[in-house]
C-alpha positions as CSV (number, residue, x, y, z in Angstrom):
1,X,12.4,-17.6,21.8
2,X,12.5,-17.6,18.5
3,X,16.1,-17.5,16.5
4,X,16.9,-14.8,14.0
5,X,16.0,-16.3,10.6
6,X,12.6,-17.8,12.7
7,X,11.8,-14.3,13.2
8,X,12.2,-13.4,9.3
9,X,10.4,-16.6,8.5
10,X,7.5,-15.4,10.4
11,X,7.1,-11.8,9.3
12,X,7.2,-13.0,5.7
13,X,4.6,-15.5,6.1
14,X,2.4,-12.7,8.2
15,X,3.2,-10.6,4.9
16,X,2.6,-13.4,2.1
17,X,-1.4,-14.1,4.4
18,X,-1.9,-10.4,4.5
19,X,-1.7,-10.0,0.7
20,X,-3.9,-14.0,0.2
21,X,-6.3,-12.6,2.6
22,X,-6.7,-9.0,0.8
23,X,-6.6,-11.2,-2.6
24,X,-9.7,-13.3,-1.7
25,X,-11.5,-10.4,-0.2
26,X,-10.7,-8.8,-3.6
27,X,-13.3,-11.1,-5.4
28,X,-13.1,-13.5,-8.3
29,X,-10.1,-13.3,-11.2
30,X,-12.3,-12.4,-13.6
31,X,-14.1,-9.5,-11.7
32,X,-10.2,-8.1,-11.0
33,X,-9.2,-8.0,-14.8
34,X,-12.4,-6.8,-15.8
35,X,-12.1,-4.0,-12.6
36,X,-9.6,-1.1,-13.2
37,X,-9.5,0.2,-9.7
38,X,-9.7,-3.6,-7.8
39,X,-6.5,-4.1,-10.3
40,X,-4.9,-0.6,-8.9
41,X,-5.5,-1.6,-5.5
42,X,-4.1,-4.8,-5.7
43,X,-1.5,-3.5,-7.2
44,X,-0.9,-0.7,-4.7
45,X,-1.0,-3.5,-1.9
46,X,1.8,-5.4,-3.6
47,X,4.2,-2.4,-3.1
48,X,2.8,-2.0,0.1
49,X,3.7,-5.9,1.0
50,X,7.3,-5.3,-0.8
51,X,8.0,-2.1,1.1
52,X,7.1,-3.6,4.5
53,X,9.9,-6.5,3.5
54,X,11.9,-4.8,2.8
55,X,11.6,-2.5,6.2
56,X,11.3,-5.9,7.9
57,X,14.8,-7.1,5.8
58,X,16.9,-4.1,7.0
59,X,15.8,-4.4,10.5
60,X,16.7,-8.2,10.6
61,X,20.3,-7.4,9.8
62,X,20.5,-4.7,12.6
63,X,18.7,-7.2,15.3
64,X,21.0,-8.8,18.1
């Protein structure tokens, strides 16, 4: 069983390879600058990625 900062480890590093995965999937830099709504969604995954931490943050402190 994993101990309580392993667990926070591991949902951070699930997080941090959701957002490279969606990033590559995205395409190249230069077609995301030159892309207004590949830039939006990135962006709009980011706070999606922070919220989820943060979720993931205040349920660590209540955990056993």
């Amino acid at each position: 069983m994993l101990e309580k900062t392993g667990i926070l480890f591991v949902i951070l590093v699930l997080l941090l390879l959701f957002y490279l995965v969606i990033r590559l999937g995205a395409g190249k830099k230069r077609d995301i600058s030159k892309s207004h709504e590949i830039s939006n969604y990135l962006s709009g995954v980011r706070i999606l990625i922070i919220i989820l931490a943060i979720v993931a943050l205040i349920l660590w402190f209540f955990l056993n």
